[in-house]
N, CA and C atoms as a LAMMPS dump frame, in Angstrom:
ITEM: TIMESTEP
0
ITEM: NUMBER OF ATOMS
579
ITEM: BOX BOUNDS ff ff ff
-5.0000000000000000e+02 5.0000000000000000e+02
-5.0000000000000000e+02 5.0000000000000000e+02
-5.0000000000000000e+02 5.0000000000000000e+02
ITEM: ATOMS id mol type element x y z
1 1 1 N -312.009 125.925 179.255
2 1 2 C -311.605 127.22 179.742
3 1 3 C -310.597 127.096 180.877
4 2 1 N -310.936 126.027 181.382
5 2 2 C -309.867 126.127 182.975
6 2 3 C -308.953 125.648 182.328
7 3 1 N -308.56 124.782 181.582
8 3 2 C -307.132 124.262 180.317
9 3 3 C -306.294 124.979 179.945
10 4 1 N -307.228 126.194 179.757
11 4 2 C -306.346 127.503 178.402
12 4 3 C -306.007 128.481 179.986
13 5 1 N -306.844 128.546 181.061
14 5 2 C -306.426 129.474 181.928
15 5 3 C -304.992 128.682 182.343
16 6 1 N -304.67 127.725 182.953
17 6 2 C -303.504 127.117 183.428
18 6 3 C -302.225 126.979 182.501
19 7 1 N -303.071 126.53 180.84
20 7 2 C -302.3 126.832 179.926
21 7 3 C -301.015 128.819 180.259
22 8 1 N -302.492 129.469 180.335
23 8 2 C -301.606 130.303 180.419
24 8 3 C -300.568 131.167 181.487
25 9 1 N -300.975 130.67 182.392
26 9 2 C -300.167 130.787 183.882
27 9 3 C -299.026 130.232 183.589
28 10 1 N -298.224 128.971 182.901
29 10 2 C -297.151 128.384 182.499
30 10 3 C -297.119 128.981 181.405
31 11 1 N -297.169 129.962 180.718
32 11 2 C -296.608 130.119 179.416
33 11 3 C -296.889 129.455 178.16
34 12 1 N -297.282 128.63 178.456
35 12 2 C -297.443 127.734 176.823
36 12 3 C -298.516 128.198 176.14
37 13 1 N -299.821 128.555 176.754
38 13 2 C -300.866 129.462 175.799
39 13 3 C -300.539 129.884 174.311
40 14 1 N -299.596 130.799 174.558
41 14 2 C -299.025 131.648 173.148
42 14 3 C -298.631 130.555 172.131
43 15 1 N -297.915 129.42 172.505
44 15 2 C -297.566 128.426 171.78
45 15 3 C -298.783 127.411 171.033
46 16 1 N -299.749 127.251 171.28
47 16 2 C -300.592 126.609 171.261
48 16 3 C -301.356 126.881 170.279
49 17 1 N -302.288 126.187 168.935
50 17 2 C -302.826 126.863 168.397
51 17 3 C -304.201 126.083 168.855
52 18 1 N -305.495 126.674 167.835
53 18 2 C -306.966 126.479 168.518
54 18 3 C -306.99 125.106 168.608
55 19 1 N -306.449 123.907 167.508
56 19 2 C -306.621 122.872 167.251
57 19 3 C -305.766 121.766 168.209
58 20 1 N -304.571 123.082 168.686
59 20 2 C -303.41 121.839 169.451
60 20 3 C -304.141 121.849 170.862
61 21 1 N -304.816 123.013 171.26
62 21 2 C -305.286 123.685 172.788
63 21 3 C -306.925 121.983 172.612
64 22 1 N -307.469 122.029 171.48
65 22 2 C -308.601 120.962 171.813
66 22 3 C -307.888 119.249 171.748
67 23 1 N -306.862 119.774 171.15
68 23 2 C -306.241 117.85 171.566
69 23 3 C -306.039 117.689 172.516
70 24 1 N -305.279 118.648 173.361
71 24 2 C -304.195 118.896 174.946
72 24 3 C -306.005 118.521 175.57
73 25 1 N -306.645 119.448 175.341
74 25 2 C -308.07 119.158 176.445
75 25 3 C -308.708 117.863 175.821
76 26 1 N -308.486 117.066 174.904
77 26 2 C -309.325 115.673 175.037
78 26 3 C -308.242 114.884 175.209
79 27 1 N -307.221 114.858 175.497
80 27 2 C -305.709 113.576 175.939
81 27 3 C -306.362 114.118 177.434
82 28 1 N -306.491 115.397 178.007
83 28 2 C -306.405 115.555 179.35
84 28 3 C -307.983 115.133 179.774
85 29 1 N -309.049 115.323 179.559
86 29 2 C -309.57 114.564 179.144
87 29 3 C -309.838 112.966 179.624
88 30 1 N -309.303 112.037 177.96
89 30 2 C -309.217 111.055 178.465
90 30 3 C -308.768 110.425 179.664
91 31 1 N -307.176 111.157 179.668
92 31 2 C -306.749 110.515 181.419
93 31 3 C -307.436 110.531 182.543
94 32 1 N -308.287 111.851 182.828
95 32 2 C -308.895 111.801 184.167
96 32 3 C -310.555 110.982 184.064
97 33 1 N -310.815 110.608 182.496
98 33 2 C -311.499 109.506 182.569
99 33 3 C -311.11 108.116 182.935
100 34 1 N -309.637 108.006 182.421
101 34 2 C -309.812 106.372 182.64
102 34 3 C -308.818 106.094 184.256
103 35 1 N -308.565 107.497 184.577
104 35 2 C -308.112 107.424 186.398
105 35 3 C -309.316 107.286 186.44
106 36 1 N -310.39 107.906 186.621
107 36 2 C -311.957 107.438 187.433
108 36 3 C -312.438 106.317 186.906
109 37 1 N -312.338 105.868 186.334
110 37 2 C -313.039 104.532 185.681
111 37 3 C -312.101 102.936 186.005
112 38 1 N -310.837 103.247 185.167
113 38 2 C -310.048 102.576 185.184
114 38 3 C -308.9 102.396 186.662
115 39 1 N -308.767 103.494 187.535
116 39 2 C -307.954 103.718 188.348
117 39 3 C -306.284 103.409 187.906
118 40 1 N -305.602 103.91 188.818
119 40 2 C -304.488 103.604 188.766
120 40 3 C -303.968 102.918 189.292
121 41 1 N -302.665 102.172 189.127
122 41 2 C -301.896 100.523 190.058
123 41 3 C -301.649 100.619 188.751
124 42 1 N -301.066 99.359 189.787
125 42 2 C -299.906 98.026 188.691
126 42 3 C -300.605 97.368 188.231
127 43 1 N -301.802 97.082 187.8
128 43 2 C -302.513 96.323 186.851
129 43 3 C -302.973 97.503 185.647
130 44 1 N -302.949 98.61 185.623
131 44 2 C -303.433 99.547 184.617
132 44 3 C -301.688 99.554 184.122
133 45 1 N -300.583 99.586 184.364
134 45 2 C -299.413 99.481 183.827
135 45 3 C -299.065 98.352 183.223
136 46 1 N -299.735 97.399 183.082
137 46 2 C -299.175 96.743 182.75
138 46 3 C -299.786 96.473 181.506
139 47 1 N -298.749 95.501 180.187
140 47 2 C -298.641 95.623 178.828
141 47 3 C -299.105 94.557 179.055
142 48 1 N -299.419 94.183 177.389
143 48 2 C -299.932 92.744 176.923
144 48 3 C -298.899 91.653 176.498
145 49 1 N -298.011 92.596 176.188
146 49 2 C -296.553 91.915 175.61
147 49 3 C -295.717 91.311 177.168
148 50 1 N -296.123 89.36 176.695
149 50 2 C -295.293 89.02 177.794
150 50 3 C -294.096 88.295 177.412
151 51 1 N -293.492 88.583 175.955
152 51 2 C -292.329 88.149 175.435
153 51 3 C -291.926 88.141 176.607
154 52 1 N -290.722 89.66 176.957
155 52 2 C -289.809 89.72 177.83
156 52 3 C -289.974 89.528 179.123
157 53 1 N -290.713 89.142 179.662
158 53 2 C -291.283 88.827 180.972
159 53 3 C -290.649 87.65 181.947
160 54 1 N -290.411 86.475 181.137
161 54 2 C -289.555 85.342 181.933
162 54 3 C -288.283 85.818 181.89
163 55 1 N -287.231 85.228 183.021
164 55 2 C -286.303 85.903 183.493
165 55 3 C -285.538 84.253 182.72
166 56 1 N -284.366 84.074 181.646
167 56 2 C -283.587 83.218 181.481
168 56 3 C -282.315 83.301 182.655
169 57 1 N -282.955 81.085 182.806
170 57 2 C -281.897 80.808 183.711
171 57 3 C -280.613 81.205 183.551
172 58 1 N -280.397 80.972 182.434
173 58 2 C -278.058 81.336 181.953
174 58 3 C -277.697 82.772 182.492
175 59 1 N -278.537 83.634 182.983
176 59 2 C -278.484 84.851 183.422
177 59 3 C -277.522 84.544 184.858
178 60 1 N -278.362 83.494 185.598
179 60 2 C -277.87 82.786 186.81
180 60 3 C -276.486 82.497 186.933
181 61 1 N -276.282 81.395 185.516
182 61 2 C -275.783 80.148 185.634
183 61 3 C -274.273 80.934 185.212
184 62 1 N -274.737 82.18 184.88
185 62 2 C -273.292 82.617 183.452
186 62 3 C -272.855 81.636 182.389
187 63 1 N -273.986 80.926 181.706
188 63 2 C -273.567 80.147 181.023
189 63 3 C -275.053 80.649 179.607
190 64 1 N -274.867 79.4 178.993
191 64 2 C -275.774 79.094 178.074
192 64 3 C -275.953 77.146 178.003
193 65 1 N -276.325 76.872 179.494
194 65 2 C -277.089 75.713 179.912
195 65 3 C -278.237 75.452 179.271
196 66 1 N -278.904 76.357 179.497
197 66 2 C -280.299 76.279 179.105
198 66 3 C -281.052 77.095 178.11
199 67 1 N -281.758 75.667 176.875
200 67 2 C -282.366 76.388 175.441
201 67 3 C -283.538 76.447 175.792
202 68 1 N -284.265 77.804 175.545
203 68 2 C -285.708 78.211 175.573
204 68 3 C -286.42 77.765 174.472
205 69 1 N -287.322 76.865 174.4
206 69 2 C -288.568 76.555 173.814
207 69 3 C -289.305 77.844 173.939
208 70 1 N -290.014 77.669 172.32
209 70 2 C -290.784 79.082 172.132
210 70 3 C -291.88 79.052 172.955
211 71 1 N -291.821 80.755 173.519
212 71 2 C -292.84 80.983 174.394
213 71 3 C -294.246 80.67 174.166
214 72 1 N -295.145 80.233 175.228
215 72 2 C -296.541 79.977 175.396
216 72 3 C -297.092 80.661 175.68
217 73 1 N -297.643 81.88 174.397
218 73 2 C -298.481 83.138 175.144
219 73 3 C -300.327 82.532 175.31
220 74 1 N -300.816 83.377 176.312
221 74 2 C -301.773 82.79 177.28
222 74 3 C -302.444 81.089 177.154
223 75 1 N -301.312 80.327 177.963
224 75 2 C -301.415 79.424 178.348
225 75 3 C -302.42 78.926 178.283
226 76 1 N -303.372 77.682 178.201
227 76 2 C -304.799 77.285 178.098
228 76 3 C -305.643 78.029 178.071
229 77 1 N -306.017 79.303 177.494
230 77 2 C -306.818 80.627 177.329
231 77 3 C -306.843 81.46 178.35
232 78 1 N -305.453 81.157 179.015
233 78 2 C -305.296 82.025 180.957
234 78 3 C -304.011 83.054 180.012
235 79 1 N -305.079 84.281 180.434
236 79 2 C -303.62 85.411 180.024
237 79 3 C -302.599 85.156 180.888
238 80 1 N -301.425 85.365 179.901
239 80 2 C -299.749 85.124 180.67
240 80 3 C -299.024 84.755 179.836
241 81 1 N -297.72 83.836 180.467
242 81 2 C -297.017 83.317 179.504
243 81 3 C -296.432 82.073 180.275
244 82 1 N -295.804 81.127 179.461
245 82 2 C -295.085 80.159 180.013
246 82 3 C -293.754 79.404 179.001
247 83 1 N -292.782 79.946 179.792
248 83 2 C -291.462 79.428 179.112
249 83 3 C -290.626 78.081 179.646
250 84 1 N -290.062 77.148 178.886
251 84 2 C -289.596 76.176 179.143
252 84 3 C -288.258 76.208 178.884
253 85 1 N -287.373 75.964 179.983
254 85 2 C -285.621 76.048 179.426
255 85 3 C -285.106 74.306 179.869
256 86 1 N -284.877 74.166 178.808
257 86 2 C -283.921 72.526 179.206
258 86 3 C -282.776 72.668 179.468
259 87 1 N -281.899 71.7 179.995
260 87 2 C -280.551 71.966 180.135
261 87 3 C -279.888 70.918 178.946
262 88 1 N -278.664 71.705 178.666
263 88 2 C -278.516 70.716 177.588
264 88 3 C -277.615 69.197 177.52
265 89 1 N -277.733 69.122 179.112
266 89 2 C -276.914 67.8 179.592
267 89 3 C -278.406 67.063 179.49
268 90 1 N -277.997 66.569 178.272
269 90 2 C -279.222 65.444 177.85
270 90 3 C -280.574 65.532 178.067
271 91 1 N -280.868 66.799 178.108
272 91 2 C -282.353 66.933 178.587
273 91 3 C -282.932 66.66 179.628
274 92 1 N -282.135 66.72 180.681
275 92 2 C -282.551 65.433 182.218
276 92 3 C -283.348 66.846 183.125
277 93 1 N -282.999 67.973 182.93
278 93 2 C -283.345 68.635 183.856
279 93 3 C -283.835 70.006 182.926
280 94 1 N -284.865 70.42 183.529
281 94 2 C -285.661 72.201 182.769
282 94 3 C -286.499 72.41 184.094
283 95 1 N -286.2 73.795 183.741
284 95 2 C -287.415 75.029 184.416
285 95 3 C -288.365 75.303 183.213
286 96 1 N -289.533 75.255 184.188
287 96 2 C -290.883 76.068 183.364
288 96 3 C -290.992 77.045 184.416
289 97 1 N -291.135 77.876 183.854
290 97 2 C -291.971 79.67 184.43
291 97 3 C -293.582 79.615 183.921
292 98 1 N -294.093 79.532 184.797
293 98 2 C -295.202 80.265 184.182
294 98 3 C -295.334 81.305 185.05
295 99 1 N -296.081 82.45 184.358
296 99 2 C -296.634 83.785 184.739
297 99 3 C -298.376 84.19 184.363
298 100 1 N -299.184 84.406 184.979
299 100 2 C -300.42 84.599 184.887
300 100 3 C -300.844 85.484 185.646
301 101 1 N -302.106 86.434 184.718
302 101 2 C -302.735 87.416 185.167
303 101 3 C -303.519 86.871 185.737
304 102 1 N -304.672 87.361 187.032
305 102 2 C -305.859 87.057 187.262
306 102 3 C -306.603 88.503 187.459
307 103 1 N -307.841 88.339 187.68
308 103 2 C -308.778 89.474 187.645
309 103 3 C -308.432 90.299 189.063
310 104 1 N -307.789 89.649 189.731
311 104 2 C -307.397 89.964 191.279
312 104 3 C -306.68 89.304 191.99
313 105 1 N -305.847 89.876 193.114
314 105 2 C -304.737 89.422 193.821
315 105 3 C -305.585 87.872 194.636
316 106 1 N -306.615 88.056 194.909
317 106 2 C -307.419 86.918 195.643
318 106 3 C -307.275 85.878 194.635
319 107 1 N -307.37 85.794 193.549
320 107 2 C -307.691 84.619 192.035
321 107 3 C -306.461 84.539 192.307
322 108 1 N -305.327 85.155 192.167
323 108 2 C -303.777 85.016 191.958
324 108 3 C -303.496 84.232 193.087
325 109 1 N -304.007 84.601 194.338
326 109 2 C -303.509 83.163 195.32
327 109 3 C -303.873 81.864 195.372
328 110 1 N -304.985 82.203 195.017
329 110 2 C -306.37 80.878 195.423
330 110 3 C -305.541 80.045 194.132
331 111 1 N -305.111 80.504 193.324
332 111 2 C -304.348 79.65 191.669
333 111 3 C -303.114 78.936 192.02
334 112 1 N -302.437 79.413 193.252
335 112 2 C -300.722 78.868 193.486
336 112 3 C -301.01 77.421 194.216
337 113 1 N -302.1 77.414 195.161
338 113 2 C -302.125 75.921 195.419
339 113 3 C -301.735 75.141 194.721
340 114 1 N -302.506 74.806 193.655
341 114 2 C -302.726 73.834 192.704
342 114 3 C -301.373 73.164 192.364
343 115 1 N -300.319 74.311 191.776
344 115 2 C -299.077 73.989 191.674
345 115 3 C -298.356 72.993 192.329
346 116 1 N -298.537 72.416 193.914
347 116 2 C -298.046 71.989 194.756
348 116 3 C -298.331 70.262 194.79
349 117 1 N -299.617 70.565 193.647
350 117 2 C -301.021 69.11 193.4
351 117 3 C -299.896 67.911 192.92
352 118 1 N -299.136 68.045 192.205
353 118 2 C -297.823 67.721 191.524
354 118 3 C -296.762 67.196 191.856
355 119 1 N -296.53 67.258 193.354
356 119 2 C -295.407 66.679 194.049
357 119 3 C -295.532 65.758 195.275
358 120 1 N -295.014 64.597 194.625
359 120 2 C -294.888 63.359 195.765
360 120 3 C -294.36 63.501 196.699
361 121 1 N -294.6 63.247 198.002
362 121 2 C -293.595 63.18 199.071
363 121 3 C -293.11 64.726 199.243
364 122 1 N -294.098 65.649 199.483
365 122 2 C -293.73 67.187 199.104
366 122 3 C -293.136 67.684 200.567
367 123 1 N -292.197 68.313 200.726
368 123 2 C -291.834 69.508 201.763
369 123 3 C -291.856 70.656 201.371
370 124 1 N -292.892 71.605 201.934
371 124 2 C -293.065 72.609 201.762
372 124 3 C -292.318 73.975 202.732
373 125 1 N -291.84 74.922 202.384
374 125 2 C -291.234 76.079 203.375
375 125 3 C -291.345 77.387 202.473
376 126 1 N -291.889 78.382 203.435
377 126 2 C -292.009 79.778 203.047
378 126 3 C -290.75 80.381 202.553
379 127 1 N -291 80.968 201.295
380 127 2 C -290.038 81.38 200.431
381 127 3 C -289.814 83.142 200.427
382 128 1 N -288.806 83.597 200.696
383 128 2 C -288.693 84.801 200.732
384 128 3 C -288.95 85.705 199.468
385 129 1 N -289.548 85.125 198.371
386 129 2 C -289.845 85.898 197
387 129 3 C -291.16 86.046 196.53
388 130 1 N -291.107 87.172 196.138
389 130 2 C -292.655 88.099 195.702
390 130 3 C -293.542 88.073 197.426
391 131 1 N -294.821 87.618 197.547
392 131 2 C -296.065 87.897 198.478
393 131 3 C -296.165 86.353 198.374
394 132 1 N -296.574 85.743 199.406
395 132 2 C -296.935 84.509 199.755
396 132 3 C -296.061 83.353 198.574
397 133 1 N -294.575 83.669 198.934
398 133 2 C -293.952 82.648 198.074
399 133 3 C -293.927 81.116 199.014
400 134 1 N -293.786 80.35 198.492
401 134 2 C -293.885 79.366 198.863
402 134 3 C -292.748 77.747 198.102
403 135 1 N -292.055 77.389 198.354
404 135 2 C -291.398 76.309 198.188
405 135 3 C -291.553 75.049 198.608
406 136 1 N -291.914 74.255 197.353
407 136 2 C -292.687 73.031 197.55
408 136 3 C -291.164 71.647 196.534
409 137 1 N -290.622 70.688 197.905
410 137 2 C -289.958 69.95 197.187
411 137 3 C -290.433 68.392 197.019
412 138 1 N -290 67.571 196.197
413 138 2 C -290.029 66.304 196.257
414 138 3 C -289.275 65.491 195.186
415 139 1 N -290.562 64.88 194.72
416 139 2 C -290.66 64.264 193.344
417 139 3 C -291.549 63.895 192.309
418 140 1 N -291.347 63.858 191.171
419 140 2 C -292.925 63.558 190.415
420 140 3 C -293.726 63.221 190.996
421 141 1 N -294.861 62.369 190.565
422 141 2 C -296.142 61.452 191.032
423 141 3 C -295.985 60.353 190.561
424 142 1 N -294.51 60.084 189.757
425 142 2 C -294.484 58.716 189.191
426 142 3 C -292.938 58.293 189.931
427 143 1 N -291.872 59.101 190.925
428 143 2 C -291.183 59.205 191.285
429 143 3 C -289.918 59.091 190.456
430 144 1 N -290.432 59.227 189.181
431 144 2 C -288.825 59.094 188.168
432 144 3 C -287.959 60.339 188.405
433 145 1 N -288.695 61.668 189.178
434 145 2 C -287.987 62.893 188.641
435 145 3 C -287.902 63.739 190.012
436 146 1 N -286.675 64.65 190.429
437 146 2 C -286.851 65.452 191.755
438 146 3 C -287.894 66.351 191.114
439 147 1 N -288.533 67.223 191.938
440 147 2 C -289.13 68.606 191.149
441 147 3 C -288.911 69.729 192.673
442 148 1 N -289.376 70.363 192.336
443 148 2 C -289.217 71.757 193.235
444 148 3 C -289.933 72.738 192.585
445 149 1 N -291.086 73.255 193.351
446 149 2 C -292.161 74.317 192.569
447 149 3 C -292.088 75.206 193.519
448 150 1 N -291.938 76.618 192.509
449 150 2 C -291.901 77.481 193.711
450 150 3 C -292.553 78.435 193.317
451 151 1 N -293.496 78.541 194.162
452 151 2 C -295.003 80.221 193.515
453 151 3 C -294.793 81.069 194.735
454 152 1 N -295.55 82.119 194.034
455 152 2 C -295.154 83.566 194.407
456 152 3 C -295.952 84.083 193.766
457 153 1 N -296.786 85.267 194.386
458 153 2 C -297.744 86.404 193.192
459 153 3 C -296.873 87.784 193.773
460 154 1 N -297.457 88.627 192.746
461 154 2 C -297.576 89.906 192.781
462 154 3 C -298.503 90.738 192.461
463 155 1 N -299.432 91.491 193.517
464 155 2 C -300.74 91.567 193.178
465 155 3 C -301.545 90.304 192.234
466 156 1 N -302.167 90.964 191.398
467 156 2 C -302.883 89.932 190.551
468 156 3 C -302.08 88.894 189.638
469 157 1 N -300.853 89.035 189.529
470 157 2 C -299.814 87.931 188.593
471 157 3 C -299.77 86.969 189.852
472 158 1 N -299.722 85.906 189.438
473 158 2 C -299.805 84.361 190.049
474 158 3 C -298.015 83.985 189.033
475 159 1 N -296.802 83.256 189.767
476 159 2 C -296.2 82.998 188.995
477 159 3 C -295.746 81.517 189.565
478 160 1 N -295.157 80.682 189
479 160 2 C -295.249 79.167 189.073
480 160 3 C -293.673 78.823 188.3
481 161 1 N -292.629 78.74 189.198
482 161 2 C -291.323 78.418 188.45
483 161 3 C -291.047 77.001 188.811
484 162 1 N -291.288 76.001 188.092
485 162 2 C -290.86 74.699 188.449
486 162 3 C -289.62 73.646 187.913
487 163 1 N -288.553 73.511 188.758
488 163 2 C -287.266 72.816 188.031
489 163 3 C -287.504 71.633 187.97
490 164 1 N -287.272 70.849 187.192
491 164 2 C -287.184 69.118 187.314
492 164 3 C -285.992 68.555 186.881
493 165 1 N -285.216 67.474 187.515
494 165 2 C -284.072 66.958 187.032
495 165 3 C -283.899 65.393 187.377
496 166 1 N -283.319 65.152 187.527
497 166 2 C -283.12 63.391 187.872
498 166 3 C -283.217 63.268 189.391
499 167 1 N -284.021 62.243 189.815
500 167 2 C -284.208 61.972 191.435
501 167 3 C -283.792 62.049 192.176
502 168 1 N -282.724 61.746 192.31
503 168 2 C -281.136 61.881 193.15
504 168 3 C -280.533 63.219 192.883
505 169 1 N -281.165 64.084 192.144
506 169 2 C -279.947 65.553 192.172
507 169 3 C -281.341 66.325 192.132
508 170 1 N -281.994 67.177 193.104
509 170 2 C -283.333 68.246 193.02
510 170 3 C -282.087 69.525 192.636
511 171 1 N -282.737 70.233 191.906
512 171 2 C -281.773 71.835 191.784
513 171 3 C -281.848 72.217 193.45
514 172 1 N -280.762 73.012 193.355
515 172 2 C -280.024 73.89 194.319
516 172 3 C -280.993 75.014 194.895
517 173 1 N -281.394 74.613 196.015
518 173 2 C -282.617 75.537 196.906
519 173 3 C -282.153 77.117 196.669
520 174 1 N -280.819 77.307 197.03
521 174 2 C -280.609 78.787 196.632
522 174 3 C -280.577 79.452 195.181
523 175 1 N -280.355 77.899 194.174
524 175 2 C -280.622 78.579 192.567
525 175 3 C -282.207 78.825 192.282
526 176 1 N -282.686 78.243 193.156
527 176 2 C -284.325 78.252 192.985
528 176 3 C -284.768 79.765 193.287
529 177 1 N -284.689 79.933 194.53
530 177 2 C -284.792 81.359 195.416
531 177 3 C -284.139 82.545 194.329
532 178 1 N -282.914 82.166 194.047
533 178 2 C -282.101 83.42 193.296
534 178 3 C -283.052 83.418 191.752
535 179 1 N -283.576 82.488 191.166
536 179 2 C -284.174 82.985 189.7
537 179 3 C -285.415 83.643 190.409
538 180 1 N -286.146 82.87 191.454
539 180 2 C -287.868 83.581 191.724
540 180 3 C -287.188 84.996 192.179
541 181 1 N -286.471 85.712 192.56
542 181 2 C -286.293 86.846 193.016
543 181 3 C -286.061 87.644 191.698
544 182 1 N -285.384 86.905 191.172
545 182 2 C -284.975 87.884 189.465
546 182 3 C -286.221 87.924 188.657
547 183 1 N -287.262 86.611 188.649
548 183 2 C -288.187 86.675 188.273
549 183 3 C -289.351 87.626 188.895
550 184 1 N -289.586 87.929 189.928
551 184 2 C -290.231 88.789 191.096
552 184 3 C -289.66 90.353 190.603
553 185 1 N -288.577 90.628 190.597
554 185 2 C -288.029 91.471 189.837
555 185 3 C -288.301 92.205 188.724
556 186 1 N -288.41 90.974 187.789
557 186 2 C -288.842 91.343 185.882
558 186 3 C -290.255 92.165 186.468
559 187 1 N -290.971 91.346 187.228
560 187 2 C -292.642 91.173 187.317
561 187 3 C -292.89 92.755 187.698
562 188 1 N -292.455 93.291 188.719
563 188 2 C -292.212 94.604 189.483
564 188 3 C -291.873 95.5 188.444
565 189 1 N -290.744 95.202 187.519
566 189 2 C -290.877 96.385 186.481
567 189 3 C -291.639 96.616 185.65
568 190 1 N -292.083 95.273 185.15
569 190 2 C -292.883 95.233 183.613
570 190 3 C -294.438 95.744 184.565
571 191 1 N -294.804 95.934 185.703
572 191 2 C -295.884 96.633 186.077
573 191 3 C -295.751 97.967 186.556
574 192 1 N -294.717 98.377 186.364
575 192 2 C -294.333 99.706 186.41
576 192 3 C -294.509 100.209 187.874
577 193 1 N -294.057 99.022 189.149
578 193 2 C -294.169 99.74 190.571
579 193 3 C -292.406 100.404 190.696
């Protein structure tokens, strides 16, 4: 009754027939069920589809450097995704993205450590991208390779962009910073803030 009264204060009443007036009241309805239940944020916006979600390096580079290996949808049974781009100067150097949901922004931090587990001889410095970004440099654990890992969450997404290339050349601290920001970016839309 309060549906069809508001209905008709805007005009649309007349338009409406008995059957369209009980859909309009169970869609309206559902929503103010799954606002009370479900609430609203950037975790109720967000899709399952994490095709488009990694941000390709050549976007950067203005090139087509780097071939994407098919995506890794939820990674070791961890919802997300994880994409791998090589470069095509002999394979010496790729970014992996990974992106992961957690149940909460707390799981999403407590997860970025780990990332860091990975690098020999590491220097670490606070990174201006997403919430508690962080930039971690060195080299493998076997020292054949530079690496540079750089995490960042957003709310509950945990994300993990790591370059590797030959020992003597680590990627470019500002190409690092400039993809996590584009990547920080994707993340912000595809959750609809």
């Amino acid at each position: 009754m309060v549906l069809a009264r508001r209905l008709a204060r805007m005009g649309v009443l007349p338009m409406l027939t008995v059957k369209t007036l009980a859909k309009a009241a169970g869609a309206s309805a559902a929503v103010a069920i799954a606002a009370t239940f479900g609430g609203l944020g950037s975790a109720a916006a967000q899709s399952g589809d994490f095709n488009a979600l990694p941000v390709d390096p050549n976007l950067l580079t203005d090139s087509l450097a780097y071939t994407a290996a098919p995506f890794i949808i939820n990674p070791n049974g961890q919802q997300g995704v994880e994409a791998k781009y090589t470069h095509r100067e002999g394979g010496t150097r790729s970014i992996t993205t990974t992106i992961l949901l957690y149940p909460n922004e707390q799981a999403a931090i407590a997860s970025l450590s780990a990332a860091a587990d990975q690098v020999a001889m590491p220097r670490k410095v606070a990174a201006a991208v997403g919430a508690n970004g962080n930039l971690v440099s060195g080299t493998t654990l076997n020292g054949t390779q530079s690496t540079s890992v750089l995490t960042f969450n957003q709310g509950n997404v945990a994300t993990t962009i790591e370059f590797d290339g030959p020992a003597n050349d680590p990627a470019p601290e500002d190409f690092v910073i400039d993809l996590g920001k584009k990547q920080d970016t994707a993340i912000l839309d595809w959750q609809g803030v």
